[in-house]
NUVEX-546484 format. One record per atom (N, C-alpha, C): x, y negated, z. Coordinates in steps of 0.2 Angstrom, whole numbers, padded with zeros to 4 digits, always signed. Atoms other than C-alpha are relative to their C-alpha. Example, Ala and Ser with C-alpha at 12.3 -4.5 7.8 and 13.67 -1.06 7.14 Angstrom:
<nodes>
+0004+0006+0000;+0062+0022+0039;+0004-0006+0000;-0004+0006-0001;+0068+0005+0036;-0004-0005+0003;
</nodes>
This chain:
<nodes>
+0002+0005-0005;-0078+0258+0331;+0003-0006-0002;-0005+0008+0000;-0074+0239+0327;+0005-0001+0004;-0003+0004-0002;-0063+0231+0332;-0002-0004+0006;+0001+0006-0005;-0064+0221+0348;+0004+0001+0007;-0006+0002-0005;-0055+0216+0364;+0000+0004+0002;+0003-0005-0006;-0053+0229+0377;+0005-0004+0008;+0000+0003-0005;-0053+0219+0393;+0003+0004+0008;-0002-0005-0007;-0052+0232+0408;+0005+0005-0003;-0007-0005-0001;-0038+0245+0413;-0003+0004-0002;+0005-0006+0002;-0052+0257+0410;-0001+0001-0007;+0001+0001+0008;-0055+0252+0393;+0005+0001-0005;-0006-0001+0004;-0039+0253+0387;+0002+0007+0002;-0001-0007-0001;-0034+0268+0396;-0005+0006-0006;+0005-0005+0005;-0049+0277+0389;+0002+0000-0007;-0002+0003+0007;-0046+0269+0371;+0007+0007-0003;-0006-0006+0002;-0028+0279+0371;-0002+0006+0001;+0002-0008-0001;-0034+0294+0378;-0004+0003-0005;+0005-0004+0004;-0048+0295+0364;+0005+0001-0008;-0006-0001+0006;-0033+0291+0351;+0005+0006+0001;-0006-0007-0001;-0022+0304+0358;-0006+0006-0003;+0001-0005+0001;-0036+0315+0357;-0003+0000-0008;-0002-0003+0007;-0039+0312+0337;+0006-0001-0004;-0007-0003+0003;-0021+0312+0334;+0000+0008+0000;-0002-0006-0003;-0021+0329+0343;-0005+0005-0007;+0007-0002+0002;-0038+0335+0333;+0004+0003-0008;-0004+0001+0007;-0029+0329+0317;+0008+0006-0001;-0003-0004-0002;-0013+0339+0320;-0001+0006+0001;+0002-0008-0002;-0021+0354+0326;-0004+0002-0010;+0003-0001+0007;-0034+0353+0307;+0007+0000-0005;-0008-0001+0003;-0013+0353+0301;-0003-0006-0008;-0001+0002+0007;-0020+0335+0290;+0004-0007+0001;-0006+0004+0003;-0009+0323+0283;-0004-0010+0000;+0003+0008-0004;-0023+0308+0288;-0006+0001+0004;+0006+0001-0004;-0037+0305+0299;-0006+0000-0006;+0006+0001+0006;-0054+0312+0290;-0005-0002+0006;+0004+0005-0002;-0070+0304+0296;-0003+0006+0007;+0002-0005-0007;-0074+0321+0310;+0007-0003+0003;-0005+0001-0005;-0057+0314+0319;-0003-0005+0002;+0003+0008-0002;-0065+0296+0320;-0003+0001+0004;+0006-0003-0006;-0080+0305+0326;+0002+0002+0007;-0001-0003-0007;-0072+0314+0340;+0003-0006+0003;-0003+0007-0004;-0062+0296+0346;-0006-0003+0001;+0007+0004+0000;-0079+0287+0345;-0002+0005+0005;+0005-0005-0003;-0089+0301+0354;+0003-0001+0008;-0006+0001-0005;-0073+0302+0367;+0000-0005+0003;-0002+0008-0002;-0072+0284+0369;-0008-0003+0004;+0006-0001-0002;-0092+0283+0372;+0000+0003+0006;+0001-0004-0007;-0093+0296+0384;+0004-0002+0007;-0002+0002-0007;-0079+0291+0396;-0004-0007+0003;+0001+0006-0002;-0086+0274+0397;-0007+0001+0004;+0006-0001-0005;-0102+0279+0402;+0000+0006+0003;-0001-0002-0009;-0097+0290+0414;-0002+0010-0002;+0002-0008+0002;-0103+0308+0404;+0006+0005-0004;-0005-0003+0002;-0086+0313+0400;+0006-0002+0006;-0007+0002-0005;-0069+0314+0410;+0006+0002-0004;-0007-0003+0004;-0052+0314+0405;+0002+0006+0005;-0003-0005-0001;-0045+0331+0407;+0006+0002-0001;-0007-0002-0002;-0029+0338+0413;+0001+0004-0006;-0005-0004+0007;-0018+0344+0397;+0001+0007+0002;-0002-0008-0001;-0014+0359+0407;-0008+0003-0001;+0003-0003+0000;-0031+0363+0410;-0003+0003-0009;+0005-0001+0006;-0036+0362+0391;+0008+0005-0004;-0007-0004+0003;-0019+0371+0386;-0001+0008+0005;+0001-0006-0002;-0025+0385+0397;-0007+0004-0003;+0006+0000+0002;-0042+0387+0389;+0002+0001-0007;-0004-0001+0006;-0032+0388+0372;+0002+0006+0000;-0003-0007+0001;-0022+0403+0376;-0004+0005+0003;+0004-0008-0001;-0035+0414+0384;-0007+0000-0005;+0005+0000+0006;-0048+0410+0371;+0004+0002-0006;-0002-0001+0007;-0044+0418+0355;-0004-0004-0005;+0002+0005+0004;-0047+0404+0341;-0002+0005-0005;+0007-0005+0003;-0063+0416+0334;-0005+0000+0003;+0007-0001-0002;-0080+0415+0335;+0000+0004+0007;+0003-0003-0006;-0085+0421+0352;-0004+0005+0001;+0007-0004-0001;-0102+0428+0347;+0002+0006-0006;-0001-0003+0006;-0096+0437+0329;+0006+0002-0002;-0006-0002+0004;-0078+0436+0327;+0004-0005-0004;-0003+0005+0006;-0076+0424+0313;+0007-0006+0001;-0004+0005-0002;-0061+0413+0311;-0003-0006-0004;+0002+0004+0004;-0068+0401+0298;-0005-0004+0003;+0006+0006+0000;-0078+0383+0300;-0002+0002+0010;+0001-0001-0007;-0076+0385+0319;-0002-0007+0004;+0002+0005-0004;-0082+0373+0334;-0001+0002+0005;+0004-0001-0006;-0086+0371+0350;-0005-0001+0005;+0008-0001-0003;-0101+0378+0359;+0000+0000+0007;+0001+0001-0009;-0108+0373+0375;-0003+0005+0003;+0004-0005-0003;-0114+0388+0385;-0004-0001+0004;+0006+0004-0003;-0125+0378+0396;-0002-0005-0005;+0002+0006+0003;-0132+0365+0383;+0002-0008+0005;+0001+0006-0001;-0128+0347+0386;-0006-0001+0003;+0004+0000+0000;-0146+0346+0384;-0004+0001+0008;+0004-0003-0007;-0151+0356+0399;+0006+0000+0008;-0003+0001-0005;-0138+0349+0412;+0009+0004-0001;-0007-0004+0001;-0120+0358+0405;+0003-0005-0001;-0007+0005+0000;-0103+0349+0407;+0003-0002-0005;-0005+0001+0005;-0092+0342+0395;+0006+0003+0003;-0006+0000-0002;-0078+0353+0401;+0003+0007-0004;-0004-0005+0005;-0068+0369+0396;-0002+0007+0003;+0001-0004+0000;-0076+0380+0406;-0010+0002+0000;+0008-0001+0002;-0093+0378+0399;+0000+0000-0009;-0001+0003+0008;-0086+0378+0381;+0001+0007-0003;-0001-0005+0006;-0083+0393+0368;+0003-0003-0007;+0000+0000+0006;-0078+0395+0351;-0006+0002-0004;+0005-0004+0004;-0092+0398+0339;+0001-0003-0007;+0001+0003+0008;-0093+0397+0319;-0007-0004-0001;+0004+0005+0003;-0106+0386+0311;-0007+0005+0002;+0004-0007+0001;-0119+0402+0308;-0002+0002+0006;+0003-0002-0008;-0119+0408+0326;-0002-0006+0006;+0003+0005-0004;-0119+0391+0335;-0007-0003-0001;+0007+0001+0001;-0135+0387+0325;-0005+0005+0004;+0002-0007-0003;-0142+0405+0329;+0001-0002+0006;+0002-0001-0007;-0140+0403+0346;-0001-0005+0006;+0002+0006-0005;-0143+0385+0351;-0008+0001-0002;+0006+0001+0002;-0160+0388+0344;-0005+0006+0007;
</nodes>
């Protein structure tokens, strides 16, 4: 994202929250600097709250969605090149939240968004 002033309470709030969440991103990936998918998730974050298609979510709520999901593919098992799959599509009216979300590896998210 350039540089530029951020004027509202809004804008700034969100800004830190999109940074908190790729410190967090980066931390969790256990790397030693921000690669260009952390950017990505800050930029995405930072978009979405502003236009209203994202909310900042309670730490408790996403720290409970952590320990009853097993960090494994959902659909297969896999722990490798994992992500997060929307159960409802964005597309078709699904929420950015935690309880429309899964783990899926690359292989089965493909396979099953299609």
């Amino acid at each position: 994202m350039p540089k530029k002033e951020r004027t509202l309470v809004k804008e700034v709030l969100y800004w830190s929250y999109a940074n908190l969440a790729m410190a967090h991103a980066a931390r969790t990936d256990g790397a030693k600097g921000y690669k260009t998918h952390h950017y990505m998730i800050r930029s995405k974050l930072y978009k979405g709250l502003l236009n209203g298609t994202m909310n900042i979510g309670s730490i408790l709520d996403d720290e409970r969605i952590k320990m009853n999901l097993p960090q494994c593919c959902s659909y297969c098992g896999a722990v490798d090149h994992l992500s997060i799959d929307h159960l409802i599509p964005k597309a078709r009216g699904g929420h950015e939240s935690g309880d429309n979300a899964v783990w899926a590896c690359r292989r089965c998210n493909r396979v099953v968004a299609k």
